[in-house]
PyMOL commands that place a pseudoatom at each C-alpha (Angstrom):
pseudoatom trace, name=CA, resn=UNK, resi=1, chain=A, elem=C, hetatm=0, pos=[0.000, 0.000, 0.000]
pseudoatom trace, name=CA, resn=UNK, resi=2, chain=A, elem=C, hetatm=0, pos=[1.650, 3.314, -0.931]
pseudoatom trace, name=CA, resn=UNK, resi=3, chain=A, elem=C, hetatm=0, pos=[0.030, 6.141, 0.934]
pseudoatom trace, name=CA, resn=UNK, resi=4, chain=A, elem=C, hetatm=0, pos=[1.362, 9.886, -0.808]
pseudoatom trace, name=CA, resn=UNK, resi=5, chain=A, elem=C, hetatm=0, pos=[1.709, 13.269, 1.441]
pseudoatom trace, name=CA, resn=UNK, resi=6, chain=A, elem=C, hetatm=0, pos=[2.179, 16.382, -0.570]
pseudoatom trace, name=CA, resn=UNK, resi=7, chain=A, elem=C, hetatm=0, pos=[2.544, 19.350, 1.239]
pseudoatom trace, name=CA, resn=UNK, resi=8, chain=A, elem=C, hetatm=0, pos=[5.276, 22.236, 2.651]
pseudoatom trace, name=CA, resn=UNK, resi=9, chain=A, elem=C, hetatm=0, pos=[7.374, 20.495, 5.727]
pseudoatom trace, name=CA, resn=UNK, resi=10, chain=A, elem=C, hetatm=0, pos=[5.031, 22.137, 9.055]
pseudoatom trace, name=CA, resn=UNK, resi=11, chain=A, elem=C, hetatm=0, pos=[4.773, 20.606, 11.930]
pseudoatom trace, name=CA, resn=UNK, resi=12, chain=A, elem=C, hetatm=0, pos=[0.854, 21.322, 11.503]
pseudoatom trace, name=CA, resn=UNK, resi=13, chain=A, elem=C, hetatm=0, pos=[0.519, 19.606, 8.082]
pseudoatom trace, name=CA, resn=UNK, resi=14, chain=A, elem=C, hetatm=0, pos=[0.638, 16.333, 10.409]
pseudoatom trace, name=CA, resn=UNK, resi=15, chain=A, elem=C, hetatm=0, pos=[3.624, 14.557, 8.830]
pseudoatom trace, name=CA, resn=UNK, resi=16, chain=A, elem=C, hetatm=0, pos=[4.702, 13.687, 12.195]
pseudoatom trace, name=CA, resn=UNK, resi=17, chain=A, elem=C, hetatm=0, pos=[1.895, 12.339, 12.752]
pseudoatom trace, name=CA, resn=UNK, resi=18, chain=A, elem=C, hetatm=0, pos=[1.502, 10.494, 9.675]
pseudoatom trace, name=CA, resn=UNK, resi=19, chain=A, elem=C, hetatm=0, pos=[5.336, 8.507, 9.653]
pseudoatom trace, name=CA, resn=UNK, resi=20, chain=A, elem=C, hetatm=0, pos=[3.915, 7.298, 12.906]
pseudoatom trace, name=CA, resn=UNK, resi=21, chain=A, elem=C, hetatm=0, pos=[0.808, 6.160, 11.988]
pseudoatom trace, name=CA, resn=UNK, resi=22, chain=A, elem=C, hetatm=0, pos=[2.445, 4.395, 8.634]
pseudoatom trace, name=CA, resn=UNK, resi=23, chain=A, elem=C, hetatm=0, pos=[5.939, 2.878, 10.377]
pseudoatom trace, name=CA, resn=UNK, resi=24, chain=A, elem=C, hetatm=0, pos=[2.875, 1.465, 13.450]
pseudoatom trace, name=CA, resn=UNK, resi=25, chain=A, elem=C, hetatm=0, pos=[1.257, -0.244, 9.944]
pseudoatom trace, name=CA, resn=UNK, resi=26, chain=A, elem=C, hetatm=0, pos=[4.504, -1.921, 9.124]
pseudoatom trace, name=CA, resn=UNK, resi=27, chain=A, elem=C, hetatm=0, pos=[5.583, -2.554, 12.632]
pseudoatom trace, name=CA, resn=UNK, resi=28, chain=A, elem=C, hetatm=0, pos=[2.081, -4.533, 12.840]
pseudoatom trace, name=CA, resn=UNK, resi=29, chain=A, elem=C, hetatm=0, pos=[3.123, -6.620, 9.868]
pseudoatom trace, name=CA, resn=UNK, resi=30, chain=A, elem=C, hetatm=0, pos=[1.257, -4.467, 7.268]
pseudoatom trace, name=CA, resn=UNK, resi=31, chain=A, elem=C, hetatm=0, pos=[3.523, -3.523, 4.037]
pseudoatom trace, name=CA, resn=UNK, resi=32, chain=A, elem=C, hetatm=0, pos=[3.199, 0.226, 3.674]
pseudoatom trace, name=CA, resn=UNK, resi=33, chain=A, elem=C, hetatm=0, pos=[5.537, 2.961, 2.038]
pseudoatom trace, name=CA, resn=UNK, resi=34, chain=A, elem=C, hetatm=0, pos=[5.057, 6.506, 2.877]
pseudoatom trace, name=CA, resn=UNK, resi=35, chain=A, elem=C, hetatm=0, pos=[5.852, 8.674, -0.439]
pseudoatom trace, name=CA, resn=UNK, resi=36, chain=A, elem=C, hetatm=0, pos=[6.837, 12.024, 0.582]
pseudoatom trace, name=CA, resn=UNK, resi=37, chain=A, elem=C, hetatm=0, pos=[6.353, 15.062, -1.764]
pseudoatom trace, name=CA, resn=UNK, resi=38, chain=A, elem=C, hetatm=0, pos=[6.613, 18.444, -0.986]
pseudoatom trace, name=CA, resn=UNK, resi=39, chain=A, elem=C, hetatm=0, pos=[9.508, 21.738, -0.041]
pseudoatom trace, name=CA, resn=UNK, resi=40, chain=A, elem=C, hetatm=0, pos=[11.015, 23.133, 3.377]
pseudoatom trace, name=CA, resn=UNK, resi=41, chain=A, elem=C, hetatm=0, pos=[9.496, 26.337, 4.329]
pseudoatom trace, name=CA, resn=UNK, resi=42, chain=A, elem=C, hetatm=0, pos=[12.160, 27.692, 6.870]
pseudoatom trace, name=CA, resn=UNK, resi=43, chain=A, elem=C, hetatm=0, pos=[11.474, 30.825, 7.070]
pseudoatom trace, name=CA, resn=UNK, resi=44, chain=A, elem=C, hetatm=0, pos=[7.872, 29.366, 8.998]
pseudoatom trace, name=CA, resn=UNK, resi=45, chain=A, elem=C, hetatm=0, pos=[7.945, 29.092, 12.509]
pseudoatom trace, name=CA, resn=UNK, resi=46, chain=A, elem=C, hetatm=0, pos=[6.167, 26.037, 12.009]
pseudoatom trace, name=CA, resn=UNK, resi=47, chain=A, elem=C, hetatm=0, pos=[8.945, 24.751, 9.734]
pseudoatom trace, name=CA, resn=UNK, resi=48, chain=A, elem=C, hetatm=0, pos=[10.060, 21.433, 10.988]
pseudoatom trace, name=CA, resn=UNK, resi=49, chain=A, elem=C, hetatm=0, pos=[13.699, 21.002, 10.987]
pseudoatom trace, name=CA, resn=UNK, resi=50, chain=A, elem=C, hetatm=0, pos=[16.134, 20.000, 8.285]
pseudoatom trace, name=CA, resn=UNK, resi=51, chain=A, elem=C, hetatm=0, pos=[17.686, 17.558, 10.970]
pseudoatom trace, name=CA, resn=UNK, resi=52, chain=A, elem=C, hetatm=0, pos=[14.142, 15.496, 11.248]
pseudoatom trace, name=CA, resn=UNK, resi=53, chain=A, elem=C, hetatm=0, pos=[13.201, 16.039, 7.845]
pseudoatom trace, name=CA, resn=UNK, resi=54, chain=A, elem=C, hetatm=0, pos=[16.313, 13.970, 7.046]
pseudoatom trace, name=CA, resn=UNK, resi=55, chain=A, elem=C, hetatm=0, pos=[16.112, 11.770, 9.570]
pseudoatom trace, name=CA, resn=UNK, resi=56, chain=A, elem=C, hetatm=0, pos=[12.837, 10.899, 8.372]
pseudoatom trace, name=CA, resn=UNK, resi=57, chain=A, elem=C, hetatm=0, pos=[13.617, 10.730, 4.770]
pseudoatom trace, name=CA, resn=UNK, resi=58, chain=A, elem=C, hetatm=0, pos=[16.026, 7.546, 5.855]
pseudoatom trace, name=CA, resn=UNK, resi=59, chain=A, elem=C, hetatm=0, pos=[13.123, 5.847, 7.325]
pseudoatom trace, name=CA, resn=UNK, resi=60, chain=A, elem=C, hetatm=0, pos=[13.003, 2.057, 5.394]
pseudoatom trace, name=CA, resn=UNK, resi=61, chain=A, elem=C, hetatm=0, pos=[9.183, 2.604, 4.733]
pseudoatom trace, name=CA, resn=UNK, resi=62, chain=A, elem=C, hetatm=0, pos=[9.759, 6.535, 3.638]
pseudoatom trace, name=CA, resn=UNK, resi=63, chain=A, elem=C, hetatm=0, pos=[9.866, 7.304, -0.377]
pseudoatom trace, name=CA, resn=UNK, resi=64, chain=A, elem=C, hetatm=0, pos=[11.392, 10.397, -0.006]
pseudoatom trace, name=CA, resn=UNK, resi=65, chain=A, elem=C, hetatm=0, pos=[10.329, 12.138, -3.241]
pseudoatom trace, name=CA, resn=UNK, resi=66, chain=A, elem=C, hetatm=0, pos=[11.179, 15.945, -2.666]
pseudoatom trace, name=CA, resn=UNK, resi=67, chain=A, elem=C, hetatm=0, pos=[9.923, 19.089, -4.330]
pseudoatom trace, name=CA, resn=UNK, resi=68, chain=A, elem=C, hetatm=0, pos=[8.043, 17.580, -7.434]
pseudoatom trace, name=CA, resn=UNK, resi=69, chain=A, elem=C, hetatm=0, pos=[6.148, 19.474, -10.777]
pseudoatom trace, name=CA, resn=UNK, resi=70, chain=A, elem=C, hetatm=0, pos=[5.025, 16.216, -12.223]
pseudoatom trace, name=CA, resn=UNK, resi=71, chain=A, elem=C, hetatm=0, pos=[2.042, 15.634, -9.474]
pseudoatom trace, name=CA, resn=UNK, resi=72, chain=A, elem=C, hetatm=0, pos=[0.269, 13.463, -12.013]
pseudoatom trace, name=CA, resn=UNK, resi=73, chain=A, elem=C, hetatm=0, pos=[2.819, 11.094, -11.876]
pseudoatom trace, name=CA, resn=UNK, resi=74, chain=A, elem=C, hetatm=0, pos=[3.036, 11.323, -8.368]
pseudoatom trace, name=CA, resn=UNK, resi=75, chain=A, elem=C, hetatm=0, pos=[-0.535, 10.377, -8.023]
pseudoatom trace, name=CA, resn=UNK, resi=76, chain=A, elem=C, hetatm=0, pos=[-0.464, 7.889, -10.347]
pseudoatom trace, name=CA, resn=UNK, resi=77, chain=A, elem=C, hetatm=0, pos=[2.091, 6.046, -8.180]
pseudoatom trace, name=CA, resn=UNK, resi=78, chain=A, elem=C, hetatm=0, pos=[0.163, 5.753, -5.248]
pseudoatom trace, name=CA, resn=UNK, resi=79, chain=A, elem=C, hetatm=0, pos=[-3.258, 4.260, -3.533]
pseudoatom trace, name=CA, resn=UNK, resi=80, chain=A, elem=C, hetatm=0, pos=[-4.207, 6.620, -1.020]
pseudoatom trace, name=CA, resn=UNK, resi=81, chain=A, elem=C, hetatm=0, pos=[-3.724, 10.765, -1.312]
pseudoatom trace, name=CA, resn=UNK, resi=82, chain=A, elem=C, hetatm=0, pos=[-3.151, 11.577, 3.032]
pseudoatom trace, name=CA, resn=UNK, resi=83, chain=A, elem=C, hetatm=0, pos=[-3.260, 14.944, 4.908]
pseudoatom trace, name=CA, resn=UNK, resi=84, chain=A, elem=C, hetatm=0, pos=[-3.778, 14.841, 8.302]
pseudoatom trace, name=CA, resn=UNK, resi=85, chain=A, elem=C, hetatm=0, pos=[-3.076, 18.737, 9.100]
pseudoatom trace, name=CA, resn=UNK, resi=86, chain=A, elem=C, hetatm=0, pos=[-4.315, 21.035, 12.330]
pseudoatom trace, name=CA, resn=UNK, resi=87, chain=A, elem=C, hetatm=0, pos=[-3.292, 24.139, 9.706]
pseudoatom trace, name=CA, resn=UNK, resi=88, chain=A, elem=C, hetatm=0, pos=[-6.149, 26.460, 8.659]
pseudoatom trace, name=CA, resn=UNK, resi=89, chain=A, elem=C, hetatm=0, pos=[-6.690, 25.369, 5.286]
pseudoatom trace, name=CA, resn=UNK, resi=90, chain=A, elem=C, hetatm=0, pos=[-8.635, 26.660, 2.298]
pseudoatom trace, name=CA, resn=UNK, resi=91, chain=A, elem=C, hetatm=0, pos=[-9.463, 24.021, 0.272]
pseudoatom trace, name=CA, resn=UNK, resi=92, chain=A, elem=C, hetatm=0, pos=[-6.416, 21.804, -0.246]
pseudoatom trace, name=CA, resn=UNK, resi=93, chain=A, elem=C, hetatm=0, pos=[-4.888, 21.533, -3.796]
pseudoatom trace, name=CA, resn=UNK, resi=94, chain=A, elem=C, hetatm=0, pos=[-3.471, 18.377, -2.885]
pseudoatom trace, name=CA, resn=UNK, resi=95, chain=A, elem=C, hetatm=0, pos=[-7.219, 16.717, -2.330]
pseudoatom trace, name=CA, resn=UNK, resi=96, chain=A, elem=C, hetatm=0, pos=[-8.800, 18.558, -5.662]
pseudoatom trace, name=CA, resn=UNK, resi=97, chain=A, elem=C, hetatm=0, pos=[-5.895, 16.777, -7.728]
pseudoatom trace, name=CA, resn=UNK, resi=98, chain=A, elem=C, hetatm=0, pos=[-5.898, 13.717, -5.420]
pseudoatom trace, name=CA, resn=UNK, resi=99, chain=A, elem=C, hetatm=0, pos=[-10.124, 13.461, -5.883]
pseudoatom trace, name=CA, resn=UNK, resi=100, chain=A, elem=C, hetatm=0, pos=[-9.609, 14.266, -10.165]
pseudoatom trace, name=CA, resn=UNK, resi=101, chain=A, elem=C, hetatm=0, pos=[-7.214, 11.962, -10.084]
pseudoatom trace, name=CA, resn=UNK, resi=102, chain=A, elem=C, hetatm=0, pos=[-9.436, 9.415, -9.124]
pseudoatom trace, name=CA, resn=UNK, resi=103, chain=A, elem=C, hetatm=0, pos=[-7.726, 8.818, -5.550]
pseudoatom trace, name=CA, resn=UNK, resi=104, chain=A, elem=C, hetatm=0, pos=[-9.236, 8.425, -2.099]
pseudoatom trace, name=CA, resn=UNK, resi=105, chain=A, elem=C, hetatm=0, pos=[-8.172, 10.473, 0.467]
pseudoatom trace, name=CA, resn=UNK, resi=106, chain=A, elem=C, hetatm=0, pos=[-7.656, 10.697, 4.737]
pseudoatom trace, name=CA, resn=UNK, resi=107, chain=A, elem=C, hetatm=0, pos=[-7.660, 14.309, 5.384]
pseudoatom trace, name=CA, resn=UNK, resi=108, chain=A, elem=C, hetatm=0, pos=[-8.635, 15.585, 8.892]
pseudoatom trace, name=CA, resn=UNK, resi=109, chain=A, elem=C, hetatm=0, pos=[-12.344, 16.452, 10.008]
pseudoatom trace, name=CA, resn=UNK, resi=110, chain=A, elem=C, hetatm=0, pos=[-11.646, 20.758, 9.116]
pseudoatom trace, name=CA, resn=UNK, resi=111, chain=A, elem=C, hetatm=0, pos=[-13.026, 23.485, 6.818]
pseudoatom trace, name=CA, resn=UNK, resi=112, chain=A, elem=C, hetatm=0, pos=[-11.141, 23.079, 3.643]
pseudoatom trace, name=CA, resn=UNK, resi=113, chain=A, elem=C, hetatm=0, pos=[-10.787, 19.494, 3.865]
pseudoatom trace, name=CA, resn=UNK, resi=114, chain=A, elem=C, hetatm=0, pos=[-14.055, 18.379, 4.489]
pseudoatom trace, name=CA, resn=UNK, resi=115, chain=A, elem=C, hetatm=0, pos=[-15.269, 20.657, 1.473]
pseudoatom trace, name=CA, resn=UNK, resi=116, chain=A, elem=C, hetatm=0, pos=[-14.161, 17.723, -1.199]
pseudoatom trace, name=CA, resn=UNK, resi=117, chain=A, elem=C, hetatm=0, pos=[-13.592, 15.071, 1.640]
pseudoatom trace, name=CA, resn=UNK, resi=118, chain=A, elem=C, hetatm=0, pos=[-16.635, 13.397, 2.076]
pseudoatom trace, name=CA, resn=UNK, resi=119, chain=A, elem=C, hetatm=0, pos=[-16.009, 10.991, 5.102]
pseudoatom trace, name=CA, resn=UNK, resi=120, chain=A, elem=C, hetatm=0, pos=[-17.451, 7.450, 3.848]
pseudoatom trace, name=CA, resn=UNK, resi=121, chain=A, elem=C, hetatm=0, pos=[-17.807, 8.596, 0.269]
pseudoatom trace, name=CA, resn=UNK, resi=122, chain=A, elem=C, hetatm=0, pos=[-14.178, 9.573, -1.703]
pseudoatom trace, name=CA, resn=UNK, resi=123, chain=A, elem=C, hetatm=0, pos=[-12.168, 9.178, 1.905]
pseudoatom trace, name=CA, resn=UNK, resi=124, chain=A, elem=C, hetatm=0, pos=[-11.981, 9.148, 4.903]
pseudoatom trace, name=CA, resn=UNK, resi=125, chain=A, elem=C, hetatm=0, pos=[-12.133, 12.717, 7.794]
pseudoatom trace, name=CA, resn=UNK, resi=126, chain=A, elem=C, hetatm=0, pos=[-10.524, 12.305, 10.832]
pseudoatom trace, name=CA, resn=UNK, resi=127, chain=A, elem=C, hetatm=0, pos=[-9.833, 14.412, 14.101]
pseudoatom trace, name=CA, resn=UNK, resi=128, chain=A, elem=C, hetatm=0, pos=[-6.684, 16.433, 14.081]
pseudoatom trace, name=CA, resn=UNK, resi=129, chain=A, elem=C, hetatm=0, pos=[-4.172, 15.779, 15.785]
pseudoatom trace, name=CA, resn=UNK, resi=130, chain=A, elem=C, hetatm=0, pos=[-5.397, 11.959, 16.317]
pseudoatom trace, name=CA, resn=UNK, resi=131, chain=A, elem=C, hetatm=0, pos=[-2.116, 9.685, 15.460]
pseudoatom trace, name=CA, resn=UNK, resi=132, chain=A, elem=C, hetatm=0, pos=[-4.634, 6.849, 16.736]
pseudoatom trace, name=CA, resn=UNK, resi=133, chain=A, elem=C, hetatm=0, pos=[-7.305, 7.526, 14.220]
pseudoatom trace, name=CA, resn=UNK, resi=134, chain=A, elem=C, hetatm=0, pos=[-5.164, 8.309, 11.310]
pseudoatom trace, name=CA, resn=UNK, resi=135, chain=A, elem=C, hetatm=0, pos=[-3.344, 4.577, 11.607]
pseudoatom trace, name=CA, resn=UNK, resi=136, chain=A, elem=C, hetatm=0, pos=[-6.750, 3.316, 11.577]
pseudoatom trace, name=CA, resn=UNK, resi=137, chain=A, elem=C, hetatm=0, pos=[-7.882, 5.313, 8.594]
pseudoatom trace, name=CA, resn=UNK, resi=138, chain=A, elem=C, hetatm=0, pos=[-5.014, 4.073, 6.764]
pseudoatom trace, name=CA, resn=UNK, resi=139, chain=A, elem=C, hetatm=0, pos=[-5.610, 0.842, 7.815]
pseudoatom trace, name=CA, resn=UNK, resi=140, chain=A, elem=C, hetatm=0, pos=[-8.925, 0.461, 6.560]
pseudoatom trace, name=CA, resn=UNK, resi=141, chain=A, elem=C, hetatm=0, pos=[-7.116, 0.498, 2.726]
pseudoatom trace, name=CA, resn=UNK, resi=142, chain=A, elem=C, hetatm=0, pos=[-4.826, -1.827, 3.685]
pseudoatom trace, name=CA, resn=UNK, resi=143, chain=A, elem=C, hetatm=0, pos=[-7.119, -4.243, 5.079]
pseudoatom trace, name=CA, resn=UNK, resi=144, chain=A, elem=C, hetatm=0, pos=[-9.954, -3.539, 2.678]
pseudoatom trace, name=CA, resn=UNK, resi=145, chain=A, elem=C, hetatm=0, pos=[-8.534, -2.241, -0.473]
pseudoatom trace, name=CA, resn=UNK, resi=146, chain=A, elem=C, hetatm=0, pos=[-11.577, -2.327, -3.182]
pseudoatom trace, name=CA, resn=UNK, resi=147, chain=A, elem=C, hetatm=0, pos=[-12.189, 1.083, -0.724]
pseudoatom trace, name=CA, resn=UNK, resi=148, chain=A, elem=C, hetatm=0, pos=[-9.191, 2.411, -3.298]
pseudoatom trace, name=CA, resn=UNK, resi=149, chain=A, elem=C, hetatm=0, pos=[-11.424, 2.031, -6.250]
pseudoatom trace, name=CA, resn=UNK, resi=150, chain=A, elem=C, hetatm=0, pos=[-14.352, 3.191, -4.915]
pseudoatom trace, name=CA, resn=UNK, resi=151, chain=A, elem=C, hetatm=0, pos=[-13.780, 6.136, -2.700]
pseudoatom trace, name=CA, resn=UNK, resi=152, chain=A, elem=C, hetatm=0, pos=[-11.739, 7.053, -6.204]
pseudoatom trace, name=CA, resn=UNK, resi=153, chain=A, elem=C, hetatm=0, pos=[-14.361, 6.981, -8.400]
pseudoatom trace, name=CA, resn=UNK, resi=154, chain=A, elem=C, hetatm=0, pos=[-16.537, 8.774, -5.857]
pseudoatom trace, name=CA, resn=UNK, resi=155, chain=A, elem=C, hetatm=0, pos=[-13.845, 11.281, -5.461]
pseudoatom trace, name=CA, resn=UNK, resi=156, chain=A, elem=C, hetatm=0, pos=[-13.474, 11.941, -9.172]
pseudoatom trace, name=CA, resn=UNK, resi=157, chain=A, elem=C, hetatm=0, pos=[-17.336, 12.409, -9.230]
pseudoatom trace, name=CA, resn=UNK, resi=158, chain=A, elem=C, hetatm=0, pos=[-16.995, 15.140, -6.798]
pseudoatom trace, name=CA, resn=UNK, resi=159, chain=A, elem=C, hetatm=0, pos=[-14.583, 16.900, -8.440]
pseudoatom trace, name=CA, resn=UNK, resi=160, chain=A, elem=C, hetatm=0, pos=[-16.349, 17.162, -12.052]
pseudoatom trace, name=CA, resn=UNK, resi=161, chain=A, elem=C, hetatm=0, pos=[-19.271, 18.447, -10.055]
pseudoatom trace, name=CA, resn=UNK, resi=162, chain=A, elem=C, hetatm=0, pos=[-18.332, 20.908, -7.388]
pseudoatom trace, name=CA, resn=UNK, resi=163, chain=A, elem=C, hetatm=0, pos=[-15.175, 21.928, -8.868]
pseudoatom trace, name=CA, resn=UNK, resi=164, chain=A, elem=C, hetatm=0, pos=[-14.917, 21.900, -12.568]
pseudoatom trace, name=CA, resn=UNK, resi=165, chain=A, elem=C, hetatm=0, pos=[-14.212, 25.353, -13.704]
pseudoatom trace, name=CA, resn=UNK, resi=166, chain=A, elem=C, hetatm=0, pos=[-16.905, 26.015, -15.174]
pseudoatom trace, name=CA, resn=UNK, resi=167, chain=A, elem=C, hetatm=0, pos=[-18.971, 25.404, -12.438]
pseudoatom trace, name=CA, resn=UNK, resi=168, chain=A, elem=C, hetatm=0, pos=[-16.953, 27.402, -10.148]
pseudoatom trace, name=CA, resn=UNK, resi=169, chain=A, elem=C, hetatm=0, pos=[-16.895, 30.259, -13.137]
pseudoatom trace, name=CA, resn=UNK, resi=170, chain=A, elem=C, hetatm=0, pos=[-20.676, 30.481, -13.196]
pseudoatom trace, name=CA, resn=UNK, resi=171, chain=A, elem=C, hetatm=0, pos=[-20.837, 30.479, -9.349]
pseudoatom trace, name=CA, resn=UNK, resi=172, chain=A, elem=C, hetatm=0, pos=[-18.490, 33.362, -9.293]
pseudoatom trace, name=CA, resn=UNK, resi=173, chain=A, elem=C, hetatm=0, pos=[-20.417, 35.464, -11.637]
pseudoatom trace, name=CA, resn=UNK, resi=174, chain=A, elem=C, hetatm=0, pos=[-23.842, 34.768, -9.618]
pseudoatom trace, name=CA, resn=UNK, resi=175, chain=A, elem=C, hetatm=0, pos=[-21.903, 35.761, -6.737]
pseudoatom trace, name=CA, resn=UNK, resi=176, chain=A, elem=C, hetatm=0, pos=[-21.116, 39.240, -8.488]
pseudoatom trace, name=CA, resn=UNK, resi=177, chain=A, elem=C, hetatm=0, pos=[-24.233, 39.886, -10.347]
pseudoatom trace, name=CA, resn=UNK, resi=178, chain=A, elem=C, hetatm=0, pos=[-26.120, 39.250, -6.621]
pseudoatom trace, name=CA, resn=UNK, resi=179, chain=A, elem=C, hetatm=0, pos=[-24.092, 41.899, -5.198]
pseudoatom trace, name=CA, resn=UNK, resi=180, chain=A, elem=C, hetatm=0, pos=[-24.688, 44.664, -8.140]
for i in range(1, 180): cmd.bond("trace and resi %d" % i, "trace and resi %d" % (i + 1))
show_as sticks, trace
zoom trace
């Protein structure tokens, strides 16, 4: 099972959380990589270190991927699309592409997320900050993994009807013409 995080390296994006909750999988005898995607944002106080962002990219189930443009590949290489952040989010790029993709997600139970996440349907919303609940989120692919195809068609189906641009185009230009 190949679970993908793409996101800047804060402590409130929940990667912590989420090498946890994937190395508990594999320590329970489950065979999961972690594929890592995303850039450093020092100049963040909520940067996490350079020090633990290496020591995590030597982890044995960690697929440390970097700063990436090609995102379609990315997603194509992977089963489940995971952010588990405590951030204030708008609506996650990461999820859109993730849900067009045609990829289930685990996202945490917070505006943003839960605006393309819908928790039984294309993924799976969990509590922030819940190491606890995110292993068993991920473990529910693992352990029942026709959810992958599923939740990914679902997603996709979400995606070509909240979010295809001209939807979000013509819900703009109400928005404008009901304030003139």
């Amino acid at each position: 099972m190949v679970f993908l995080f793409a996101s800047r390296f804060l402590y409130s994006k929940g990667l912590g959380d989420l090498i946890a909750a994937v190395g508990a999988l594999n320590d329970d005898g489950y065979n999961c990589v972690l594929r890592i995607c995303g850039f450093e944002d020092s100049g963040n106080p909520d940067a996490i270190p350079s020090k633990v962002l290496e020591h995590w990219s030597r982890l044995a189930f960690v697929d440390w991927l970097g700063q990436r443009r090609d995102m379609s590949n990315v997603l194509k290489s992977c089963d489940v699309v995971v952010l588990p952040t405590s951030y204030g989010e708008g609506v996650p790029r990461i999820l859109i592409e993730a849900a067009a993709s045609g990829k289930p997600c685990v996202a945490t139970d917070i505006a943003g997320c839960r605006e393309i996440i819908i928790d039984g349907v294309n993924g799976t919303l969990i509590r922030p900050e819940d190491p606890l609940a995110l292993r068993e989120a991920l473990k529910q692919f693992v352990e029942s993994p026709q959810l992958i195809s599923n939740f990914g068609k679902a997603g996709r189906n979400i995606v070509l009807e909240k979010f295809d641009q001209g939807y979000v185009n013509a819900d703009t230009v109400a928005l404008y013409e009901s304030l003139i």
